[in-house]
Residue, then its C-alpha position, 0 to 999 in steps of 0.5 A: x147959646x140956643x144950641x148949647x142949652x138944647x146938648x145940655x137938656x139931652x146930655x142931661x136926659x141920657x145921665x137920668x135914663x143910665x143912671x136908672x139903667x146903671x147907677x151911673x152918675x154924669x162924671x163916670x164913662x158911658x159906652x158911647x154906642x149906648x148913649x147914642x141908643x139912649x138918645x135915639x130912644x128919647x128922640x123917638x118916644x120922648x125921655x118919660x116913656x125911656x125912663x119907663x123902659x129903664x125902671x121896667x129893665x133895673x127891675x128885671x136885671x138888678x146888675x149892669x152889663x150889655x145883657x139888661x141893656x139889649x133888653x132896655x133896648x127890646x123894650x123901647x122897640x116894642x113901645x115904638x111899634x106899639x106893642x104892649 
């Protein structure tokens, strides 16, 4: 049970960082190779600082593809080394 509800907190945690990055709702397909980016990301910086990164890259890239989602992952990668 205790592992049911901590898949069910991080499935939940990767719908609310894609659907800021893609519109995306929990029942629509989501490339598996970036959710499990997503995940790494929430495991590293914690879900606040991803969501942070998602809003920063929705705000520079309005449309969906794997170009905003390199840049989503630039921008997690500078807040893990440190980098403004």
């Amino acid at each position: 049970a205790i592992m049911e509800a901590r898949r069910s907190r991080i499935d939940n945690e990767i719908w609310r960082v894609a659907g800021v990055l893609f519109g995306t709702k929990q029942n629509e397909s989501l490339r598996r190779d970036f959710a499990m980016s997503i995940q790494r990301f929430i495991e590293r910086l914690g879900l606040d600082e991803v969501l942070e990164a998602a809003d920063i890259t929705r705000s520079k890239y309005p449309y969906i593809g794997s170009k905003p989602f390199r840049y989503f992952c630039g921008i997690c990668w500078r807040f893990i080394r440190g980098e403004d």
